[in-house]
Backbone as JSON, one array per atom type, in Angstrom:
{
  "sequence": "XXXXXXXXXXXXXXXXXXXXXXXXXXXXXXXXXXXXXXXXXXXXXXXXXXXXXXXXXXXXXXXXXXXXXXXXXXXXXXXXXXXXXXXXXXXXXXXXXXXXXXXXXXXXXXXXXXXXXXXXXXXXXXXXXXXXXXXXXXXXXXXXXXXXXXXXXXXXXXXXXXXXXXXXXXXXXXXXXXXXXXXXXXXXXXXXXXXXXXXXXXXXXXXXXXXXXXXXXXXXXXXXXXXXXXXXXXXXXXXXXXXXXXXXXXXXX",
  "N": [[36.42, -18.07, -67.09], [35.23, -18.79, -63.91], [36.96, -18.07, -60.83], [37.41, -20.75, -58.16], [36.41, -20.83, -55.08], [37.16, -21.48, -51.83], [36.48, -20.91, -48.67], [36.87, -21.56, -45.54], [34.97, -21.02, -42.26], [35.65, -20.88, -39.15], [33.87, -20.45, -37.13], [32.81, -20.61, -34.01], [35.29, -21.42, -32.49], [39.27, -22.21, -31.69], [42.28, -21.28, -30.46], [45.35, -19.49, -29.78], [47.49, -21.34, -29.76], [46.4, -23.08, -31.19], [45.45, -21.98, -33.85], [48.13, -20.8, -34.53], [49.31, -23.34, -35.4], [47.56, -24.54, -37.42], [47.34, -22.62, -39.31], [49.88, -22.67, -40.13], [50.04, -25.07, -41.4], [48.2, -25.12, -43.49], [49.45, -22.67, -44.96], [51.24, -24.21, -45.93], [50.53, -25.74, -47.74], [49.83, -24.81, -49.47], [50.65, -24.53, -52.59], [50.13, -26.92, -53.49], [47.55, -26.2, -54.58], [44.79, -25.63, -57.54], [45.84, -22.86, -59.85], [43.53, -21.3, -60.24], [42.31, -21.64, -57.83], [41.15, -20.05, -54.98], [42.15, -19.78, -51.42], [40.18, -19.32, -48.31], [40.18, -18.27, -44.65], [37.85, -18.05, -42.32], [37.8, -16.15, -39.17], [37.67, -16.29, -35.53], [36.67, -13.25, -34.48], [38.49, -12.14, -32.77], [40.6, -12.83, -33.1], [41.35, -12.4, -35.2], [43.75, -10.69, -36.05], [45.95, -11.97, -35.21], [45.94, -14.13, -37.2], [45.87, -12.65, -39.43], [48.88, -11.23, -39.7], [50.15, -13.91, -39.77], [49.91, -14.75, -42.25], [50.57, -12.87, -43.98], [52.64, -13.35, -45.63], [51.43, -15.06, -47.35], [49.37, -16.66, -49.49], [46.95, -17.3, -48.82], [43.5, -16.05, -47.95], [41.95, -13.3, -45.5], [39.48, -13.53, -43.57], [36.21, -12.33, -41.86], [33.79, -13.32, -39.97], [31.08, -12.26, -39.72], [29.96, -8.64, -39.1], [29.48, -5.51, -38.62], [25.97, -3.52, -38.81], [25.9, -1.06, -38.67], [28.46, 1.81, -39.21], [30.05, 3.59, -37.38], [29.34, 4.9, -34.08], [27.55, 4.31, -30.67], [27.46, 1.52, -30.06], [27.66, -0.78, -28.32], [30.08, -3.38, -28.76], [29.84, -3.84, -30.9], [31.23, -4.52, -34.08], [33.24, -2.93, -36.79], [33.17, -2.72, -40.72], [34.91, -1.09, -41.46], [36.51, -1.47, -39.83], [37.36, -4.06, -39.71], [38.83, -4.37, -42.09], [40.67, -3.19, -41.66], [42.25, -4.19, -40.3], [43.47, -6.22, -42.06], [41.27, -7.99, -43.15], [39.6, -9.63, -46.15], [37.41, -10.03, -46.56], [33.68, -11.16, -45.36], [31.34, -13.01, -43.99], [27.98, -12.81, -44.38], [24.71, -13.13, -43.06], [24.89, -15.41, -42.24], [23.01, -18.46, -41.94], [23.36, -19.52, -38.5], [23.81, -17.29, -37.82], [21.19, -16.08, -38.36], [19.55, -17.95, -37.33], [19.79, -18.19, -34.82], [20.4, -15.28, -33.74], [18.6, -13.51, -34.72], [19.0, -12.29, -37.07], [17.51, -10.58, -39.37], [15.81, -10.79, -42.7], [16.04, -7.86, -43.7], [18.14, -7.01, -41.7], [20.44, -8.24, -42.32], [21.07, -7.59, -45.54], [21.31, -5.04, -45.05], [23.35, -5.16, -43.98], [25.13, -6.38, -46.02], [25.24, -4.11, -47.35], [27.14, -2.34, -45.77], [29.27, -3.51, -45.51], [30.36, -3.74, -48.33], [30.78, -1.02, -48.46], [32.78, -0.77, -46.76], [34.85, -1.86, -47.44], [35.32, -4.24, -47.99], [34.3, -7.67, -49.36], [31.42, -9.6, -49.79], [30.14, -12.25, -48.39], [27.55, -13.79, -48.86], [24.88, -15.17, -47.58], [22.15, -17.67, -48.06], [19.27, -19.84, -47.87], [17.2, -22.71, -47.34], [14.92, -24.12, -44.58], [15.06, -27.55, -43.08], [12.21, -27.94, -43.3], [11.15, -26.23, -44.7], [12.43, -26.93, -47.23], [10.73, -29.76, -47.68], [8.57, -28.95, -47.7], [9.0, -27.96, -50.25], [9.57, -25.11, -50.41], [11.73, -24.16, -51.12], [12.81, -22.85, -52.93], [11.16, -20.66, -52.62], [11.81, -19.67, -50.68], [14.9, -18.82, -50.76], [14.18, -16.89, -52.74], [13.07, -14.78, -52.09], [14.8, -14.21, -49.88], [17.16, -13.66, -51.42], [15.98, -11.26, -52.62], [15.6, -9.31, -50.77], [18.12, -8.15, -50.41], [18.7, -7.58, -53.16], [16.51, -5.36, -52.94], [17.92, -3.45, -51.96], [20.42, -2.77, -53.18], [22.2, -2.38, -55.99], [22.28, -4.86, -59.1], [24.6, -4.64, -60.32], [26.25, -4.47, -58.02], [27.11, -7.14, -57.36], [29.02, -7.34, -58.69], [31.4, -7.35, -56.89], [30.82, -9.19, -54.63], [30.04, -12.44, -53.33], [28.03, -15.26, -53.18], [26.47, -17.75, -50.96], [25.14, -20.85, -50.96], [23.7, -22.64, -48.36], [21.91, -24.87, -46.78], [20.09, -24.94, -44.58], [19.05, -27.41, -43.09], [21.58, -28.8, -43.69], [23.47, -28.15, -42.12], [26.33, -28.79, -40.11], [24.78, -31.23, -39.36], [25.67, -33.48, -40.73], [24.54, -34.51, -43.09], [24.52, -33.97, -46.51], [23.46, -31.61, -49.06], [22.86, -33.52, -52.16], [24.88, -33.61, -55.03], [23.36, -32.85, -57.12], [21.17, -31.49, -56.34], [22.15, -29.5, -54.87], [23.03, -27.66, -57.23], [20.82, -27.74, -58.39], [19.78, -25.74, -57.1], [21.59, -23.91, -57.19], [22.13, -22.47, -59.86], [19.23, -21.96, -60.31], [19.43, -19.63, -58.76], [21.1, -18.08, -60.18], [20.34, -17.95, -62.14], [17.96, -16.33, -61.37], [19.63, -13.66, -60.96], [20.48, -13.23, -63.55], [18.65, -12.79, -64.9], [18.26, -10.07, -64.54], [20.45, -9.01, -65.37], [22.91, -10.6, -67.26], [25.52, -10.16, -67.91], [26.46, -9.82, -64.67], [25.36, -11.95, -63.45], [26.69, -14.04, -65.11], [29.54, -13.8, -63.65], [29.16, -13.98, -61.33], [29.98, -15.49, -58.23], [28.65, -18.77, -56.54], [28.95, -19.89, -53.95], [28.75, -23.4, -51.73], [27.34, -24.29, -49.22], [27.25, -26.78, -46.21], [28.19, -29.27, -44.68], [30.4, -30.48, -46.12], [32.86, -32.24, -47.31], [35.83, -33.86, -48.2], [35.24, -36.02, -49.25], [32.92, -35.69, -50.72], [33.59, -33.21, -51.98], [34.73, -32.73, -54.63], [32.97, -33.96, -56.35], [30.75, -32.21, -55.93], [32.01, -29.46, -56.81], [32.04, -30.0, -59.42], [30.07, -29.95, -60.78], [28.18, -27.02, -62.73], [27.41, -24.74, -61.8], [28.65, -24.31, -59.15], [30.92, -22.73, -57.12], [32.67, -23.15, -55.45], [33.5, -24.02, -51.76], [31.51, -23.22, -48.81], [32.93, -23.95, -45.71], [32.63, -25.74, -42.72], [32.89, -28.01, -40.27], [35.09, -29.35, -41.46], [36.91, -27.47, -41.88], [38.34, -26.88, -39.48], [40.83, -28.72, -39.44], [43.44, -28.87, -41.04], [44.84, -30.88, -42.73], [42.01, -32.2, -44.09], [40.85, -29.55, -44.61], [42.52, -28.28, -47.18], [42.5, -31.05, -48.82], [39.71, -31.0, -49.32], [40.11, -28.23, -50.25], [41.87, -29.26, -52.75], [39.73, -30.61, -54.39], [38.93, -29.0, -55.9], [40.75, -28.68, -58.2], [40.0, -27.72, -60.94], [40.54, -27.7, -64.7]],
  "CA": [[36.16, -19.1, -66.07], [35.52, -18.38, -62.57], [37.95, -18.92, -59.97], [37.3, -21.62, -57.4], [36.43, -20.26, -53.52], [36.88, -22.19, -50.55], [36.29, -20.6, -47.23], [36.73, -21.43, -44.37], [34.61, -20.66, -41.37], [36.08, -21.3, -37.93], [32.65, -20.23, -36.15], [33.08, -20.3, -32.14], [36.45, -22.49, -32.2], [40.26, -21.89, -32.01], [43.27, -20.62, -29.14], [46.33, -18.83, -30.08], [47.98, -22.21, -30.39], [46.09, -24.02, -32.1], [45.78, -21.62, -35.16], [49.57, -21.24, -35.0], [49.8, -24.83, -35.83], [46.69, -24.47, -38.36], [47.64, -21.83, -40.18], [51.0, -22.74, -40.63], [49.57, -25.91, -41.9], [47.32, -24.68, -44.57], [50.34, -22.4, -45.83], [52.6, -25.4, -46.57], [50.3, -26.91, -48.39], [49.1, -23.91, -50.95], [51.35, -25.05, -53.67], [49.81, -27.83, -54.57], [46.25, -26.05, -55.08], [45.29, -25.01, -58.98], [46.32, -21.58, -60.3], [42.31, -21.1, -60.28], [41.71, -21.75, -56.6], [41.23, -18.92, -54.12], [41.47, -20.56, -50.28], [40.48, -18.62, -47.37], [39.73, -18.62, -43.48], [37.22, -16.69, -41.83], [38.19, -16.59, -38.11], [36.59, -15.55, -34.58], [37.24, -11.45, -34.39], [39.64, -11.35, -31.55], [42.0, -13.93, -33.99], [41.85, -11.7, -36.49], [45.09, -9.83, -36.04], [47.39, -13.29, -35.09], [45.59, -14.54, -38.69], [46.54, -11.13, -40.31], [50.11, -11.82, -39.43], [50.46, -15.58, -40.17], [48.9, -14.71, -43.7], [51.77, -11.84, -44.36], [53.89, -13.69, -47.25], [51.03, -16.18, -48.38], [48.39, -16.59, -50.72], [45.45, -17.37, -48.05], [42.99, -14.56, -47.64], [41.59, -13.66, -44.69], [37.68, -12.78, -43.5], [35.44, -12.47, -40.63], [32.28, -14.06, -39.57], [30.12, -11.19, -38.81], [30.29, -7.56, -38.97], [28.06, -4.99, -38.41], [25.28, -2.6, -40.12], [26.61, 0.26, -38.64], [29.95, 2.69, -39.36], [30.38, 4.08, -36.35], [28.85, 5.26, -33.16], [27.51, 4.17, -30.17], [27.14, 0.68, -30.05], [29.05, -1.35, -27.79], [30.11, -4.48, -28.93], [29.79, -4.19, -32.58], [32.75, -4.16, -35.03], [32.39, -2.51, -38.25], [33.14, -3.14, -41.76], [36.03, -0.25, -41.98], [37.89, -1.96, -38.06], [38.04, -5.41, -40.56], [39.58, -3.92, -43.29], [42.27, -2.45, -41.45], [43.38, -5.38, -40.06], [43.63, -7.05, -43.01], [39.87, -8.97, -43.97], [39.17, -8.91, -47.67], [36.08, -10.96, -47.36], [32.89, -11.13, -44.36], [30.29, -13.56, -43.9], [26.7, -11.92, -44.04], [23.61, -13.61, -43.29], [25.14, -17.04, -41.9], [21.88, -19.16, -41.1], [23.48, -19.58, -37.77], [23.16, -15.54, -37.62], [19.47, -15.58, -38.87], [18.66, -18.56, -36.76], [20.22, -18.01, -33.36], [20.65, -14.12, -33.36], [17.26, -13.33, -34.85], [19.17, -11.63, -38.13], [16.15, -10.41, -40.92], [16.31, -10.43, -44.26], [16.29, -6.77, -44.03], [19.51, -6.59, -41.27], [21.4, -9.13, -42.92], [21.24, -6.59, -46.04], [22.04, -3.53, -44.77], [25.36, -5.75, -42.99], [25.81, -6.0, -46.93], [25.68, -2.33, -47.53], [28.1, -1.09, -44.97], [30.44, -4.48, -45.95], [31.21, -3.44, -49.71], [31.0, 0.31, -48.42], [33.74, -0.82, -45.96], [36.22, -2.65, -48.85], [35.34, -6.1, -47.94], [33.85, -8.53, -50.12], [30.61, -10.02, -48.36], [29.82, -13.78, -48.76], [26.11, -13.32, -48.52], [24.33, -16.35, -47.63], [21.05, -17.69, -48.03], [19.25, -21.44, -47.59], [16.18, -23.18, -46.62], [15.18, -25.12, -43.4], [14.02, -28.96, -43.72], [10.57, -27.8, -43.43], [10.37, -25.66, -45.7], [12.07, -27.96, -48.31], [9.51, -30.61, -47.64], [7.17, -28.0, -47.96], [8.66, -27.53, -51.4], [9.46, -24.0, -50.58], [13.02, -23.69, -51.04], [12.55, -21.48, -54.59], [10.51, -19.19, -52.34], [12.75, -18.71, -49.24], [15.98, -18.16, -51.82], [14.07, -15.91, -53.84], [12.96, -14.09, -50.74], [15.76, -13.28, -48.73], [17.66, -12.81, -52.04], [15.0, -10.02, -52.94], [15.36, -8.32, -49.82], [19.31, -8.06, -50.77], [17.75, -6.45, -54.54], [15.62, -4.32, -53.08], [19.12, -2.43, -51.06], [21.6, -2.57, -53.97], [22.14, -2.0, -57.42], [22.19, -5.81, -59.32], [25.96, -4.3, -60.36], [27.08, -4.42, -56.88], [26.84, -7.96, -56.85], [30.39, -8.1, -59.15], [32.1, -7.59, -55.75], [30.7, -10.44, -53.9], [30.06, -14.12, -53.63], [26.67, -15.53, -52.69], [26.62, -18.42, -50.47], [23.76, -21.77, -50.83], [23.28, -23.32, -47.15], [20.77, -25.06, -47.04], [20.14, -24.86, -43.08], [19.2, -28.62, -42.4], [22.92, -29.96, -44.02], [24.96, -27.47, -41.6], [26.47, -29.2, -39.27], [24.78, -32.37, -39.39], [26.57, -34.64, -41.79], [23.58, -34.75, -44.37], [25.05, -33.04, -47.87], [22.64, -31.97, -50.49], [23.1, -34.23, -53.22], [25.0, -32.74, -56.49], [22.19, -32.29, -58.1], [20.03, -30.99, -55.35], [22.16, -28.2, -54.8], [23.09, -27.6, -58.48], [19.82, -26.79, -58.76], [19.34, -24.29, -56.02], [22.46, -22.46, -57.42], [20.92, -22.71, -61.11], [17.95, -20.9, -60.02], [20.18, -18.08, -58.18], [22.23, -17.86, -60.95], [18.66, -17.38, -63.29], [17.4, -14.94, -60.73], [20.21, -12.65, -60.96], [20.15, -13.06, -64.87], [16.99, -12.18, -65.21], [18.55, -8.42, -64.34], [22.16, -8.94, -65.67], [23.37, -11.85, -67.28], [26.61, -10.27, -67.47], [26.98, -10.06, -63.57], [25.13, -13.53, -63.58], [28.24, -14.96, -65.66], [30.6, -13.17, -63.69], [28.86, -14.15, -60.03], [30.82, -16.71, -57.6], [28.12, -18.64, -55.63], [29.19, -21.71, -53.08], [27.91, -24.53, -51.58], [28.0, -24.84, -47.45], [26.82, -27.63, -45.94], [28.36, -30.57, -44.59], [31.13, -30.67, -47.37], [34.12, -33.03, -47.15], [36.67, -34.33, -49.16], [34.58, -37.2, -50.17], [31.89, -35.21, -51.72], [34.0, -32.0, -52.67], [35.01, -33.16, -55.78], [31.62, -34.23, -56.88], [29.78, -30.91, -55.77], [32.6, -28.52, -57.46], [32.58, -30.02, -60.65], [28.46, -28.86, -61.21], [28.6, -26.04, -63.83], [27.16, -23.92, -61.15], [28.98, -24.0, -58.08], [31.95, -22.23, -57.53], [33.45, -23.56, -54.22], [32.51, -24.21, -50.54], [31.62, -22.45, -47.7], [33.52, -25.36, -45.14], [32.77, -25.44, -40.98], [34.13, -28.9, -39.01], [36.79, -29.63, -41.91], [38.04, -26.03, -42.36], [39.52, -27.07, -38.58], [41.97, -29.39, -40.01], [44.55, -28.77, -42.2], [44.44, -31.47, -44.31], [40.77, -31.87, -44.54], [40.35, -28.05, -45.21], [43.38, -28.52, -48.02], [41.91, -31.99, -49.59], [38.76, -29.76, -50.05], [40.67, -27.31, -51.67], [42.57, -29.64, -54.3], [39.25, -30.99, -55.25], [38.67, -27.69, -56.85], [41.63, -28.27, -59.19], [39.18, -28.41, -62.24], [41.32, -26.68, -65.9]],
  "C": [[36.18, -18.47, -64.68], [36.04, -19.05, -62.02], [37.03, -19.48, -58.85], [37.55, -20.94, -56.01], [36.75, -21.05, -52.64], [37.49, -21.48, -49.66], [35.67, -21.09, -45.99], [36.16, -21.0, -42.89], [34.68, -21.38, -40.34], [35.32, -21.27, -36.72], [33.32, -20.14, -34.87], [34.44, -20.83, -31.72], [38.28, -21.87, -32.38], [41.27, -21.34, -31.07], [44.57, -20.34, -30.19], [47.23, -20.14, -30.49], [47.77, -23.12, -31.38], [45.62, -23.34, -33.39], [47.19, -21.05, -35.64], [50.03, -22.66, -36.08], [48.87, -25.47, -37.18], [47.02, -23.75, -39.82], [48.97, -22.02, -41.17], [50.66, -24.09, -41.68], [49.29, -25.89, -43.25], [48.23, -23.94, -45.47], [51.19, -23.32, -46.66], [52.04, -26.05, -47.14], [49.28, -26.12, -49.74], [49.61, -24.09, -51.92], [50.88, -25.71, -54.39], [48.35, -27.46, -55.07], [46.92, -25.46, -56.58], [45.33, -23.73, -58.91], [44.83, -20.77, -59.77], [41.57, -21.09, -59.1], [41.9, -20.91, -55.39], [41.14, -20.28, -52.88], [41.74, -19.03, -49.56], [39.6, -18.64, -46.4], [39.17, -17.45, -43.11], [37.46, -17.23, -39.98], [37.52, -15.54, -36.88], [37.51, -14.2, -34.67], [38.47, -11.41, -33.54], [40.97, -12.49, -32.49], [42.62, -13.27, -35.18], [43.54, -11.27, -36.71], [46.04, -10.57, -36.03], [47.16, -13.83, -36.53], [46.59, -13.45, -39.99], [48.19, -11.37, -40.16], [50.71, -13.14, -40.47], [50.2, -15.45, -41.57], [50.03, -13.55, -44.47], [52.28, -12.2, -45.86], [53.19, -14.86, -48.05], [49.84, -16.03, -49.34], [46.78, -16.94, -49.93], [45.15, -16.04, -47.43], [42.43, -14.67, -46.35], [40.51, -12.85, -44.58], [37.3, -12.97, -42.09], [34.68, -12.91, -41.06], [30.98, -13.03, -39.16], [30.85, -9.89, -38.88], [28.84, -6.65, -38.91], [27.2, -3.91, -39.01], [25.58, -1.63, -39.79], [27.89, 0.92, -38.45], [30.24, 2.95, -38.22], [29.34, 4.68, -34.97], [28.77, 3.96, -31.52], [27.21, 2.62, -30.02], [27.92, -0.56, -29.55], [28.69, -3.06, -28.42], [30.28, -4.95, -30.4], [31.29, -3.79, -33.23], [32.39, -3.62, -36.36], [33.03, -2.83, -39.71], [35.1, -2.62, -42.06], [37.04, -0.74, -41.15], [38.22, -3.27, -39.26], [38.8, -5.22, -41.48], [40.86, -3.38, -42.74], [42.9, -3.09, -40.83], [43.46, -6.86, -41.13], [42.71, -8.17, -44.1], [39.82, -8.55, -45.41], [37.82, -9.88, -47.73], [35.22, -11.11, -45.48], [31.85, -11.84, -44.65], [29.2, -12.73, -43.75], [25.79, -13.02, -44.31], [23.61, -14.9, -42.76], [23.44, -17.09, -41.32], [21.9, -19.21, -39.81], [22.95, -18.02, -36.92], [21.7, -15.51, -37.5], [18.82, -16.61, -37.75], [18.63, -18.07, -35.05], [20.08, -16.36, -32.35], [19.29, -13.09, -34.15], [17.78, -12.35, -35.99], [18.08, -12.02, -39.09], [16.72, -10.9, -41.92], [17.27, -8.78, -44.24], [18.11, -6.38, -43.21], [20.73, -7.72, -41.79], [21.65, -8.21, -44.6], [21.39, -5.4, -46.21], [23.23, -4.16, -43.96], [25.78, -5.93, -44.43], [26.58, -5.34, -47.59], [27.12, -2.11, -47.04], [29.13, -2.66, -45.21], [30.95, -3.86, -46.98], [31.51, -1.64, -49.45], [32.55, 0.37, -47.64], [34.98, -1.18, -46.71], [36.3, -4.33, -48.63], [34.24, -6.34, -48.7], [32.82, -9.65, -49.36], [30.36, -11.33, -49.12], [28.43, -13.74, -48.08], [25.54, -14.65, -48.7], [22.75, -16.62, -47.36], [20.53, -19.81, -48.17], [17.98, -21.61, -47.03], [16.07, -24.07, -45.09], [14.58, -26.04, -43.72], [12.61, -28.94, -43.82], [9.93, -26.99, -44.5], [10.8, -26.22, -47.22], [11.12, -28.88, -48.08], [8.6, -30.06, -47.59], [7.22, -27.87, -49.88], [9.23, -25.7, -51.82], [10.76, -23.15, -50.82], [12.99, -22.56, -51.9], [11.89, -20.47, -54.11], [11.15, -18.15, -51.09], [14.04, -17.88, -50.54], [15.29, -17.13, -52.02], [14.08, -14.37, -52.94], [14.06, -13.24, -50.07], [16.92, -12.89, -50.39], [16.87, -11.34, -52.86], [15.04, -9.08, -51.71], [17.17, -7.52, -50.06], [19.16, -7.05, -51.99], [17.47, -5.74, -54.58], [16.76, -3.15, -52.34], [20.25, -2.14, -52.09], [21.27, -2.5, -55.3], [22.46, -3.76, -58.04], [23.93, -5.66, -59.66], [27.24, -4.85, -58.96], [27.33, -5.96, -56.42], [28.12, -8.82, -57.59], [31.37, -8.59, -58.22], [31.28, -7.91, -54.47], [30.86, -11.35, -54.17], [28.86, -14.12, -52.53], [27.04, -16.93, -52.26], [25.34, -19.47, -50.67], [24.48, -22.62, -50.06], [22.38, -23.91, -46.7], [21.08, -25.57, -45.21], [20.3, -26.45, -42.4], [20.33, -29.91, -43.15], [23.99, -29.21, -43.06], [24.97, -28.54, -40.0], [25.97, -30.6, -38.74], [24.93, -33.7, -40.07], [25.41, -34.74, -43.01], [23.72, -33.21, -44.78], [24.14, -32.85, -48.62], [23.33, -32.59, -51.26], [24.26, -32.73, -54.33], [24.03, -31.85, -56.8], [21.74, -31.64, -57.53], [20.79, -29.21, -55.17], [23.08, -27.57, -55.9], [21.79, -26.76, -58.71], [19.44, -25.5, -58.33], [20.46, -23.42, -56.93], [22.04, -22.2, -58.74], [20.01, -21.69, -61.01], [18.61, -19.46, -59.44], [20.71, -17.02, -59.31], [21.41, -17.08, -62.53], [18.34, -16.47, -62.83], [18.58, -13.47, -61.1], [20.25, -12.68, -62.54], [19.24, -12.94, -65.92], [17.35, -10.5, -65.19], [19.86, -8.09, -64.86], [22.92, -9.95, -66.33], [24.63, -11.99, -67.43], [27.31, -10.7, -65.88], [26.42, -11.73, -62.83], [26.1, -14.51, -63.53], [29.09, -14.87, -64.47], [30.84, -13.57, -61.72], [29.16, -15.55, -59.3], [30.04, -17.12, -57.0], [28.55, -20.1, -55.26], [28.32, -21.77, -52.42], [28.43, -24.79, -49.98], [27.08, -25.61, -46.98], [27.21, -28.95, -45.75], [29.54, -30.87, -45.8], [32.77, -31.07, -46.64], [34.73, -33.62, -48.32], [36.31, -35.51, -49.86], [34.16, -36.61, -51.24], [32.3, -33.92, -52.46], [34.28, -31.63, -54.06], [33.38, -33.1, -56.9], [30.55, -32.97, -56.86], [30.6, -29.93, -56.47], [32.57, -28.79, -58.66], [30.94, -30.07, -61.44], [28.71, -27.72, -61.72], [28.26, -24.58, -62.78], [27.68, -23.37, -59.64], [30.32, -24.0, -57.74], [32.87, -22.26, -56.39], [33.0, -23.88, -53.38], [32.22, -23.04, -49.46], [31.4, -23.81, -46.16], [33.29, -25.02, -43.67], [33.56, -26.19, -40.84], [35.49, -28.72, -40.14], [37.41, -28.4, -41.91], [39.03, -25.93, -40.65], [40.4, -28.03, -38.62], [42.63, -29.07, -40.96], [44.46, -29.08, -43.46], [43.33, -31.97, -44.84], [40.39, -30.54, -45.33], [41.45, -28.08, -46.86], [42.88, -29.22, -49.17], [40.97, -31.22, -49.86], [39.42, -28.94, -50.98], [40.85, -27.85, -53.32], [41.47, -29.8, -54.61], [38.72, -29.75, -56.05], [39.75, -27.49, -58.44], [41.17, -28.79, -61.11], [40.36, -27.08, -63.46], [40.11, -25.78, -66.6]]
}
């Protein structure tokens, strides 16, 4: 059985106090998740290190939002795969839509930020998703296939034991409209075919969540699809017990 993800992404938001009072939050209330349920916060870079801390004696992992395609050199501003790891990340967003839409990330540099992620020792949450136009075009099965083929064409289908693939479907982030169950059942379905078309061991074996608008209403109802293996959470993952209630509904046996 695969274990149950939910991460957290804290995007642009957060002050020294108010993930004191977050964090501590979210610890006191890991107990009651199942045996089977990974939780964990991905937080802005300069938080990293007060996160890393607060996270010392508990069971929540911690990740970034971004990292970058290159090891080292000249490049001011960038952080790299190997600086996250040594303050404690075991897991990095790659590819956020927000990335691809806002910051003009490819296919191709959103897969080489893969590369130098698993080369670094973090675990990349590689995300991929259509925009409303191009579902109402119909074309969702061709963007997916797409930007996960540009991911294919950089790695070995192996390398894909140590990750987790992300389905975002661009026009549910952030504005309260959830794909359905079903709707994004299917998208992960088809991911889950694509990569078992080359592996059906690492197929089985491959964690992919569901970001988009996901709350404790609908969390329940979207985790318990044969195909989708947690969330990838924005507004609620800044509450406690929103980000939490998400969690339990993961507590499938």
């Amino acid at each position: 059985m695969r274990a149950l993800l939910v991460a957290g992404n804290w995007k642009l938001n957060g002050s020294q106090a108010s993930i004191n009072t977050l964090v501590a939050d979210i610890n006191a209330g890991l107990d009651s998740l199942h045996q089977t349920t990974v939780a964990l916060v991905c937080t802005p870079c300069v938080y990293i290190p007060l996160v890393q801390t607060l996270t010392q004696n508990s069971t929540l992992k911690l990740g970034a939002q971004n990292v970058s395609k290159y090891e080292v050199g000249a490049y001011t501003g960038e952080v790299s795969a190997l600086m996250l790891k040594e303050f404690g990340c075991d897991y990095v967003i790659v590819g956020h839509s927000e990335r691809r839409a806002l910051f003009g990330e490819s296919d191709e540099i959103c897969a080489q930020k893969f590369v130098m992620a698993q080369q670094g020792g973090l675990i990349p949450i590689f995300c991929v998703g259509e925009t409303l136009a191009e579902r109402e075009a119909n074309q969702t099965e061709l963007v997916i296939r797409r930007q996960l083929q540009a991911l294919l064409d950089k790695i070995d289908v192996q390398d894909l034991v140590n990750s987790v693939l992300a389905y975002e479907p661009r026009w549910a982030i952030g504005t309260g409209k959830a794909a359905t169950p079903e709707q994004a059942q299917a998208v992960h379905a088809y991911m889950r075919e694509m990569i078992a078309s080359l592996n059906k061991s690492v197929a089985e074996q491959l964690q992919i969540l569901y970001g988009g608008s996901v709350t404790g209403s609908n969390a329940a109802e979207l985790f318990a699809m044969p195909d989708i293996d947690g969330g990838l959470i924005g507004g609620a993952a800044l509450n406690a017990d929103k980000f939490l209630t998400i969690c339990r509904a993961g507590n499938k046996a």
